[in-house]
C-alpha positions as CSV (number, residue, x, y, z in Angstrom):
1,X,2.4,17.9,-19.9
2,X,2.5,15.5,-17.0
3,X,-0.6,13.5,-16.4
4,X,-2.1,12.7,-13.1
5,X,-4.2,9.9,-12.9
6,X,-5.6,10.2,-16.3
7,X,-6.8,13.8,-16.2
8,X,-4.0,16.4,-17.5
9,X,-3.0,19.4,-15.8
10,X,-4.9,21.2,-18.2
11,X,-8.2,20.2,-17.6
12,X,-11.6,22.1,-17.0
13,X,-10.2,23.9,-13.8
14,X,-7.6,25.7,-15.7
15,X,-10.7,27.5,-17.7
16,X,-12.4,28.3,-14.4
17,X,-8.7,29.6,-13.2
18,X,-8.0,32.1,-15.8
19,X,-11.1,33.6,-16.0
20,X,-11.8,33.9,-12.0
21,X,-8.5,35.3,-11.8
22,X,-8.6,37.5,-15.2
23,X,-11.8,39.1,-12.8
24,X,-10.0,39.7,-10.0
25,X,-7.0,41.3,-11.9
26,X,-9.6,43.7,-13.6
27,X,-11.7,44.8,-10.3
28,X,-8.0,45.4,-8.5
29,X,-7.1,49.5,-9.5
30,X,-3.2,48.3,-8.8
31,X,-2.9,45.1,-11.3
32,X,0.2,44.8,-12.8
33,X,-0.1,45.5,-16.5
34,X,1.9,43.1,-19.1
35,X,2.4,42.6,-22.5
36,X,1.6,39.0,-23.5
37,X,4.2,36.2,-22.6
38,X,5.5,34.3,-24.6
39,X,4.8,30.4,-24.3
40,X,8.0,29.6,-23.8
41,X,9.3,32.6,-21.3
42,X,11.7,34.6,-23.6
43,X,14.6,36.5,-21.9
44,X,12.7,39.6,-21.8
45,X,9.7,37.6,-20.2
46,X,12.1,36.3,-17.8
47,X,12.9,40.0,-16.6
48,X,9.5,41.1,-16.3
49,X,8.4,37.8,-14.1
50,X,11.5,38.6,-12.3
51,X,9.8,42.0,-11.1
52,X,6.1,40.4,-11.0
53,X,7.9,37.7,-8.9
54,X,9.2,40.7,-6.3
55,X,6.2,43.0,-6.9
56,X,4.1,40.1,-4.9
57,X,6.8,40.4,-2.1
58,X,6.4,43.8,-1.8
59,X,3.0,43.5,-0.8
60,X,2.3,47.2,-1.6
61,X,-1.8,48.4,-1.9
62,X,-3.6,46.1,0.9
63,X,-4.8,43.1,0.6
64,X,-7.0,43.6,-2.5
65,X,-3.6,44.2,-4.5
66,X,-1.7,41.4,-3.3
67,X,-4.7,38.9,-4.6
68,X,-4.1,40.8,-8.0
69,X,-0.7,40.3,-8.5
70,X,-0.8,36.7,-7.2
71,X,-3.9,36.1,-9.8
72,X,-1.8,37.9,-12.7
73,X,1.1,35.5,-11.5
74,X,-0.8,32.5,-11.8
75,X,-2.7,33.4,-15.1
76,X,1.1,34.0,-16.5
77,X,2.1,30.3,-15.4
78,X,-0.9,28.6,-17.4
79,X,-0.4,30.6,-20.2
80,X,3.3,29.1,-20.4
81,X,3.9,25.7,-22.5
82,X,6.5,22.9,-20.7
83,X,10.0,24.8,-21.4
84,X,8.5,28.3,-20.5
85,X,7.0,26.4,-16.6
86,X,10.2,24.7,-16.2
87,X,12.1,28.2,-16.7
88,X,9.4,29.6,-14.5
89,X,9.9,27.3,-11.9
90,X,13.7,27.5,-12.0
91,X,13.4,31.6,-11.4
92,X,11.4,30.9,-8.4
93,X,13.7,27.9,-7.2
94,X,17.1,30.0,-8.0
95,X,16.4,33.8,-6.9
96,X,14.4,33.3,-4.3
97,X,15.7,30.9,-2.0
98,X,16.9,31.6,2.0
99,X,19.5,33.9,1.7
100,X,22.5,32.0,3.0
101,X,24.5,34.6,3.7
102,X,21.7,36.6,5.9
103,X,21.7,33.0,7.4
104,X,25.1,32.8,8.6
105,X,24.6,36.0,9.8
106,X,22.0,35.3,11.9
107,X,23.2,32.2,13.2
108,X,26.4,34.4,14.6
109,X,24.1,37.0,16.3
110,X,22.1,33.8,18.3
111,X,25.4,32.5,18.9
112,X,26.8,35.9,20.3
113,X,23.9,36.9,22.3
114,X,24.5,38.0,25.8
115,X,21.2,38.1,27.3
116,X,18.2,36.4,26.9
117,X,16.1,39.3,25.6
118,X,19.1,39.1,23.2
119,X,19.0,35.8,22.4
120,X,15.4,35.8,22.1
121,X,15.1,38.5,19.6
122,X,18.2,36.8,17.7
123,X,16.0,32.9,17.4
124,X,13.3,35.1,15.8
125,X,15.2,36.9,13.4
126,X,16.8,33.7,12.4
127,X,13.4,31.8,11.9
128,X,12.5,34.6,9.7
129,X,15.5,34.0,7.8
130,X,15.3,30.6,7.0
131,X,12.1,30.8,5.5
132,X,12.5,31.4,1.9
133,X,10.9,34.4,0.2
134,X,9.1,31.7,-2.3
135,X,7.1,30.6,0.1
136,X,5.6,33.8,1.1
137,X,5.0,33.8,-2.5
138,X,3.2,30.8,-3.2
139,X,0.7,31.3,0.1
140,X,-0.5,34.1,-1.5
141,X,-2.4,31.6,-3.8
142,X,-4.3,30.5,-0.7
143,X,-6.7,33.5,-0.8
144,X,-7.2,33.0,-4.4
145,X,-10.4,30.6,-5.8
146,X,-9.1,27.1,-6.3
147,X,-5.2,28.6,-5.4
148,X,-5.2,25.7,-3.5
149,X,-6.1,23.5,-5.9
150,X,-3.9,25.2,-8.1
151,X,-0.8,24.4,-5.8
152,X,-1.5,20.5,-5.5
153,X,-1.3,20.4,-9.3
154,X,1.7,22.6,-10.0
155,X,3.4,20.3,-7.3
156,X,2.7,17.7,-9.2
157,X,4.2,19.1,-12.5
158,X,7.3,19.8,-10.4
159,X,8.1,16.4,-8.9
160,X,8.5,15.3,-12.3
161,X,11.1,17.9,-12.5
162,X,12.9,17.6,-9.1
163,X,13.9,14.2,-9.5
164,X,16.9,15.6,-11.9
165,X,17.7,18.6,-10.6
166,X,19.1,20.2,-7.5
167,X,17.0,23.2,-7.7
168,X,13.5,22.0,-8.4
169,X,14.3,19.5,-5.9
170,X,14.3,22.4,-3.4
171,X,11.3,24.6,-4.5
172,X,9.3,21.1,-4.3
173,X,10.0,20.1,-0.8
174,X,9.1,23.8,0.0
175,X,5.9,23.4,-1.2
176,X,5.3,19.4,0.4
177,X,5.9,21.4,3.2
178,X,3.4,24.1,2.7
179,X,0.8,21.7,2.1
180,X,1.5,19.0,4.4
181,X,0.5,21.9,7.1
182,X,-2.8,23.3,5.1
183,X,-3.9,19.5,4.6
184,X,-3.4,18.5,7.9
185,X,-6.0,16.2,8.9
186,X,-7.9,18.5,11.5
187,X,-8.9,20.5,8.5
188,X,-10.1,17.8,6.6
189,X,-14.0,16.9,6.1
190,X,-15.3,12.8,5.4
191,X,-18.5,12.5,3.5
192,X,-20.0,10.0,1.7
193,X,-20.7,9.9,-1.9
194,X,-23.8,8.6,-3.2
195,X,-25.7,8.1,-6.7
196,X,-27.2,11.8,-5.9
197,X,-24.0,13.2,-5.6
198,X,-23.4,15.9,-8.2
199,X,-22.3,14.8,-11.6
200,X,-19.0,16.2,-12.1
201,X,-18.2,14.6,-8.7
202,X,-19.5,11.4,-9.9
203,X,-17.5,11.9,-12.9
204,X,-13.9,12.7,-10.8
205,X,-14.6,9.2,-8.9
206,X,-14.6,7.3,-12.2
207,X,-11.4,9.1,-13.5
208,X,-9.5,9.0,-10.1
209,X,-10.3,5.2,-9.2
210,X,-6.8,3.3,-9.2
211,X,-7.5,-0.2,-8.2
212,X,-10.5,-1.5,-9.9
213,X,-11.0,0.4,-13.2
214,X,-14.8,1.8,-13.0
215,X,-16.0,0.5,-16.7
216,X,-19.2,2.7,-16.9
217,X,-22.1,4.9,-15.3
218,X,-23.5,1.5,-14.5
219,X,-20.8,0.4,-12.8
220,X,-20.9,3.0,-10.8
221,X,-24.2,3.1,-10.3
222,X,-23.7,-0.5,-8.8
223,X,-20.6,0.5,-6.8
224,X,-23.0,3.1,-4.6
225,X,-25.8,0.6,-4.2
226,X,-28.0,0.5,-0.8
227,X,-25.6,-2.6,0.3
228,X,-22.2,-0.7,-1.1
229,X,-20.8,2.5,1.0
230,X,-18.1,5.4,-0.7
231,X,-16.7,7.7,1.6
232,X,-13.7,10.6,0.9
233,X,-11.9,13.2,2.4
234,X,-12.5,16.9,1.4
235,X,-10.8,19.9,2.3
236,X,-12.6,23.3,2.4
237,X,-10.4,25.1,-0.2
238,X,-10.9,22.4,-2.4
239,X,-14.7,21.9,-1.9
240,X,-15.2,20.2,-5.2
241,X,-12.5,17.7,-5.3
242,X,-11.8,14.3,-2.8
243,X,-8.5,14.0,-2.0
244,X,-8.4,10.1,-1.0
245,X,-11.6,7.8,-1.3
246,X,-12.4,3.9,-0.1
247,X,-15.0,1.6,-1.4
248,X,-17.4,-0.4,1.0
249,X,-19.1,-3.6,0.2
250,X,-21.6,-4.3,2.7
251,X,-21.8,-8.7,2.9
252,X,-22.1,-11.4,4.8
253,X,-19.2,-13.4,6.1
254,X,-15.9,-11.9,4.4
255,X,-15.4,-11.4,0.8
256,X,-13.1,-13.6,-1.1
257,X,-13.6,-12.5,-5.0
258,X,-13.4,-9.2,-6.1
259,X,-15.4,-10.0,-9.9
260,X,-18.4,-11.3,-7.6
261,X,-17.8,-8.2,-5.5
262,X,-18.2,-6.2,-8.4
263,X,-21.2,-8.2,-10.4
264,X,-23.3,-5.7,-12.0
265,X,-25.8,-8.2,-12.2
266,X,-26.0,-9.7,-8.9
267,X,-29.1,-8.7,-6.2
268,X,-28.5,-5.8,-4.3
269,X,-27.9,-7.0,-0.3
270,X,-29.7,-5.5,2.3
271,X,-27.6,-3.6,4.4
272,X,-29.1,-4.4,7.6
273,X,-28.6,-8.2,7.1
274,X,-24.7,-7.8,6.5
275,X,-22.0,-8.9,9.2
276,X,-19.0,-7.0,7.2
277,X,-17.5,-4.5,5.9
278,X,-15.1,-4.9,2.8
279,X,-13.2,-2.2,1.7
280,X,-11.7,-3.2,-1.4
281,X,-10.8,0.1,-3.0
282,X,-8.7,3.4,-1.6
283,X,-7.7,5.8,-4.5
284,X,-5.3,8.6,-3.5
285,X,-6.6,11.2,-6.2
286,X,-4.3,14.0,-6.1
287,X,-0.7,13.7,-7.0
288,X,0.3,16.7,-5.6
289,X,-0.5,15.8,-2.5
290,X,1.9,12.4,-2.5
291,X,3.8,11.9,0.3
292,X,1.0,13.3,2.6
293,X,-0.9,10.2,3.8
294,X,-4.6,10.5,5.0
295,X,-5.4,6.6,4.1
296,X,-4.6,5.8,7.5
297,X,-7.2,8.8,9.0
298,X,-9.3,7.5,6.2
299,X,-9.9,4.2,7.0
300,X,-10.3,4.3,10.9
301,X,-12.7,7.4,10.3
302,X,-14.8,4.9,8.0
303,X,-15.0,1.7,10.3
304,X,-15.9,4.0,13.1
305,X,-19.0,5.5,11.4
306,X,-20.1,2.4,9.6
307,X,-19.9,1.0,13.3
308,X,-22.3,3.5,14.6
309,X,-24.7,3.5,11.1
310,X,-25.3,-0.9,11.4
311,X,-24.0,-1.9,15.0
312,X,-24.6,-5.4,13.9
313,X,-21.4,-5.3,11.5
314,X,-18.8,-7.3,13.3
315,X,-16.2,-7.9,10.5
316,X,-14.1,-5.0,9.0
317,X,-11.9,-6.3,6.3
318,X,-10.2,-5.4,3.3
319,X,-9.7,-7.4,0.1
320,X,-6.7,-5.8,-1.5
321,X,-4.3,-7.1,-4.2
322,X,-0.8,-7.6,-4.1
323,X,0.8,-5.7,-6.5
324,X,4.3,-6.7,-5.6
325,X,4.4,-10.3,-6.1
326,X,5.1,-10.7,-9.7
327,X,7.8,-8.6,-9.5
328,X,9.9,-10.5,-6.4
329,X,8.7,-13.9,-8.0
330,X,9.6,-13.8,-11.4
331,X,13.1,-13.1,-11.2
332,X,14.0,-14.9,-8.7
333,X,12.2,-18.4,-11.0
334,X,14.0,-17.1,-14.0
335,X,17.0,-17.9,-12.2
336,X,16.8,-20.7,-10.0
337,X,13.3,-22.4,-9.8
338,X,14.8,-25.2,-7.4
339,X,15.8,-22.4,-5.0
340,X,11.4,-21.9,-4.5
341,X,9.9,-25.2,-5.7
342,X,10.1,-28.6,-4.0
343,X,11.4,-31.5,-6.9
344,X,8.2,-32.6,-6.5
345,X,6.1,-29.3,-7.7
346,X,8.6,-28.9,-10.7
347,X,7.8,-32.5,-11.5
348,X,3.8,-31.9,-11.5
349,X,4.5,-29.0,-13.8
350,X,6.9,-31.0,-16.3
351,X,4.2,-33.4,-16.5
352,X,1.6,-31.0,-17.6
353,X,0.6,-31.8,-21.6
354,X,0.2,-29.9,-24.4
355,X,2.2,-26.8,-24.6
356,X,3.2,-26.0,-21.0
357,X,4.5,-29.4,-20.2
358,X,8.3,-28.7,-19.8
359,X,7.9,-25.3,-19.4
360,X,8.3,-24.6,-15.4
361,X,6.6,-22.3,-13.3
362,X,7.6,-19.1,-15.0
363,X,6.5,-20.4,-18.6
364,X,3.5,-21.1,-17.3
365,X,2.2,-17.6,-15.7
366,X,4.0,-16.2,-19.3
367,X,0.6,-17.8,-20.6
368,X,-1.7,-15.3,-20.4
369,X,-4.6,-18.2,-20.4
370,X,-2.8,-20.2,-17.6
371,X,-5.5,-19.9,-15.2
372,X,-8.3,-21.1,-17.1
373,X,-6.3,-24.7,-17.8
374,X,-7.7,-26.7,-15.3
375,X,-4.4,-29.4,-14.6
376,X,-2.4,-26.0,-14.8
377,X,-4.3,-24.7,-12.1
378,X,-4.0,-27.7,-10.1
379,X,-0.2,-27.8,-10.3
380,X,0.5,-23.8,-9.8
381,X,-1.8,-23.5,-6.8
382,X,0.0,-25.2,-3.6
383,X,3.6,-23.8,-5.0
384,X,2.0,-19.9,-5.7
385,X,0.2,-19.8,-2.6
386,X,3.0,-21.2,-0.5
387,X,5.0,-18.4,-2.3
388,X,2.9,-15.5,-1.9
389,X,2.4,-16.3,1.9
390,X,6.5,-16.3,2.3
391,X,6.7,-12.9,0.4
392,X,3.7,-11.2,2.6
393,X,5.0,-12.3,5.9
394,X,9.0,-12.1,5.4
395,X,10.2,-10.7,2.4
396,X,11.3,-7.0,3.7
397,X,12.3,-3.4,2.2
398,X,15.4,-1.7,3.1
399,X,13.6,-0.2,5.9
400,X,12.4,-3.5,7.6
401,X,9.2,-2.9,6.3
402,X,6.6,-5.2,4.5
403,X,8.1,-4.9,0.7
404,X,4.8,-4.6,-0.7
405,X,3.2,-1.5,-0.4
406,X,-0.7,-2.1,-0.2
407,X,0.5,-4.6,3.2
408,X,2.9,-1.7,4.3
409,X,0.0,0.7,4.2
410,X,-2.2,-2.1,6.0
411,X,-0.2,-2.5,8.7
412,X,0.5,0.6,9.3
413,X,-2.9,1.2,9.9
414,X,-3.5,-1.5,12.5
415,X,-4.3,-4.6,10.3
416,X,-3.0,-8.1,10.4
417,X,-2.9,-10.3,7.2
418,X,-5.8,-12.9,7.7
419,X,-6.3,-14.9,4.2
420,X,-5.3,-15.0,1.2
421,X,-7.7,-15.8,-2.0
422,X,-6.8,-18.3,-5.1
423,X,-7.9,-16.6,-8.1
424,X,-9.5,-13.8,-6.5
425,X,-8.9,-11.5,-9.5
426,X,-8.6,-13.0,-13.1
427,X,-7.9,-9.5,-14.7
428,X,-5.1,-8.9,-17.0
429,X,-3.7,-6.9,-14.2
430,X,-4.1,-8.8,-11.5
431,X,-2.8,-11.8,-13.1
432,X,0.0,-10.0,-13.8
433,X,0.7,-8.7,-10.6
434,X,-0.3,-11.2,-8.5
435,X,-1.0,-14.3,-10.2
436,X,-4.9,-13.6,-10.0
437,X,-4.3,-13.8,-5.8
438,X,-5.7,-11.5,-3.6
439,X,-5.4,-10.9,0.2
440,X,-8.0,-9.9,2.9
441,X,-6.4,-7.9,5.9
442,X,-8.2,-7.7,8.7
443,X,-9.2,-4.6,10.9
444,X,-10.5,-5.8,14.7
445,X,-11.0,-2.3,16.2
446,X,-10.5,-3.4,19.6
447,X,-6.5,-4.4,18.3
448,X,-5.7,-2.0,15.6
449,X,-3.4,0.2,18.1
450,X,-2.2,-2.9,19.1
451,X,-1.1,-4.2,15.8
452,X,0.1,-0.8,14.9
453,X,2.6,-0.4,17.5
454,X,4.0,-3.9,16.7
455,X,4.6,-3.2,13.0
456,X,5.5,0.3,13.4
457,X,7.9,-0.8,16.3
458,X,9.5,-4.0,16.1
459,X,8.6,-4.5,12.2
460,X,6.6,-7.2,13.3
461,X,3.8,-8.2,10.9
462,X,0.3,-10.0,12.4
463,X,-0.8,-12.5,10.5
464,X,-3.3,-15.0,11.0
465,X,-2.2,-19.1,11.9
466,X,-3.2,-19.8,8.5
467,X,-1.7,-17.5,6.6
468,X,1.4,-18.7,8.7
469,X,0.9,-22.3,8.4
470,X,0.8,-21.8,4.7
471,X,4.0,-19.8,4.5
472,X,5.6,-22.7,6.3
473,X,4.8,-25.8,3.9
């Protein structure tokens, strides 16, 4: 089974699932009765899914019926193991795709019509056509408790699957589809999450966070102080489960270092005494739902509430890693470290003693310990930061876009890139990542549309004149 961020498919819900739906079978006169599958779908399985598959599409017996059959349907799914989902899957993807035949036939009646009435009547016939019977299958899990939530994780089982075949690759964008329009963002809720939240919600925030690992209950506890804010997105059919969330320091001036960010033991601020707002965590937390952005909603919605809750906050920033850097630098000093470095930096670093004299710029961050040697330090710094300023504000995707993702998604949402941090973040990720470095981007309200437009536009990323002048040295 796939895993999505650290909880597998088969968690608690899938308990709740079967027996919710195992009710509703039982109450419904009409339920399809089956033998027990077989993990693994056998051939005989295979035909009698086939006729549960077009039972559903029948929609005989109301309402009441069709919730039965889609609750047998789903209860057959979890009871599969990997080879008897993937046959599953491929039924659904193969058999009951748009008919292309019925579509060429349509097409010729639009293109044949002789009045508009005609014409009319043909469009609508043809939109009908082009929507594949699977879908009208898989909406039927809307009506169902947690169907929804059911969807986002069986779409996250099959993008694992679409990426080598044809088939899979056709049923998943179906569905992307289907949700991208039930998880649009006028259906979606913010609220904030405190200490007093419920438990198991408390507990989803700890397994879902992706950027800074959440150690403990007292981490947490720390993380949703008085001076500390966490807000997410919820949607209705999925009451019980965020679906994107950002953490808020509340602090004075603008933060520059996420481990005092994160201090268990420092004071807690008062809120009403802080001048900005840090948000140095987003977590996407469903993978099924990848590919349908909300951080963007997320983010705009939050500064605009914390705005109205303390008027007196005047900064909104971010202090975000780069997760990027490592992986454009390293190759690129591997094989020609003159191509970066002045004669003068590669000089500083031959001279260091002990074991990394001699070693150049990549044998030195190979050194796990690197950033705790002081003359190390000192000869890495100028070079690194120079570096990291050059790959932020001009090293580009194939798009034209910012190559590293966490400024892509920044910009996008109306930031510029105002400072970056030596040694902001000493953990064994983001020293590997990003050489410990970490970057604040900034969020004025009054120029987000502005800055959006200009990156979403023209590719043109804002920066501040520091972060310029140090790209330039």
């Amino acid at each position: 089974m796939s895993e999505r961020n650290g909880i597998g498919f088969l968690d608690s819900v899938v308990g709740r699932l079967r027996s919710a739906w195992r009710d509703i079978s039982d109450q419904a006169r009409n339920a399809l009765a089956s033998a027990p599958t077989a993990p693994e779908l056998s051939s005989e399985d295979l035909q009698r899914l086939r006729l549960q598959l077009r039972a559903c599409l029948d929609g005989k017996g109301g309402e009441v019926a069709a919730r039965a059959r889609a609750a047998e349907l789903g209860r057959t799914y979890l009871s599969l193991n990997d080879a008897g989902r993937e046959r599953f899957l491929r039924l659904l993807g193969e058999e009951f795709d748009v008919d292309q035949g019925a579509v060429a036939e349509a097409c010729r009646r639009v293109l044949e019509a002789d009045a508009h009435r005609h014409y009319e009547d043909a469009q609508a016939a043809l939109r009908e056509t082009l929507q594949a019977p699977r879908l009208r299958l898989l909406t039927q899990f809307n009506a169902l408790p947690e169907g929804v939530k059911f969807l986002v994780d069986l779409r996250a089982e099959l993008m694992d699957l679409a990426r080598r075949d044809r088939v899979l690759a056709g049923l998943e964008r179906d569905l992307k589809g289907l949700l991208r329009g039930w998880f649009d963002i006028g259906f979606l809720e913010l609220k904030r999450i405190t200490w007093s939240s419920a438990a198991v919600l408390l507990e989803k925030l700890m397994a879902y966070e992706a950027v800074h690992e959440i150690r403990s209950w007292r981490d947490l506890k720390n993380r949703l102080e008085a001076d500390r804010r966490c807000f997410a997105f919820f949607h209705p059919r999925m009451p019980d489960e965020p679906l994107i969330f950002v953490e808020v320091a509340l602090v004075k001036g603008m933060a520059d270092n996420i481990h005092a960010l994160l201090d268990e033991s420092a004071p807690v601020g008062d809120p009403r005494g802080a001048d900005g707002a840090i948000f140095y965590s987003i977590s996407n937390c469903q993978r099924g739902l990848a590919g349908i952005s909300f951080g963007n909603f997320l983010i705009k919605r939050v500064a605009d509430d914390l705005a109205a809750e303390l008027p007196h906050l005047k900064t909104f920033a971010t202090l975000s890693p780069i997760p990027g850097f490592r992986a454009w630098l390293d190759p690129r000093i591997e094989a020609d470290p003159a191509e970066l470095l002045s004669p003068a930096e590669m000089t500083a670093m031959a001279e260091l003693p002990g074991d990394l004299g001699g070693r150049g710029l990549a044998g030195i961050l190979a050194d796990p310990a690197w950033h705790e040697n002081a003359l190390a330090v000192q000869a890495v710094r100028a070079p690194l930061s120079r570096l990291c300023a050059r790959y932020l504000l001009h090293e580009k995707g194939p798009s034209g876009r910012a190559l590293d993702l966490v400024e892509h998604f920044h910009l996008t949402n109306g930031s510029r890139v105002e400072r970056l941090n030596w040694l902001a973040d000493r953990s064994t990720k983001g020293l590997q990542q990003s050489a410990g470095m970490m970057v604040n981007y900034l969020y004025r309200l009054d120029r987000v549309e502005e800055n959006h437009e200009a990156y979403s536009g023209d590719g043109q990323i804002v920066a501040s004149s520091a972060i310029r002048a140090l790209a330039r040295r």
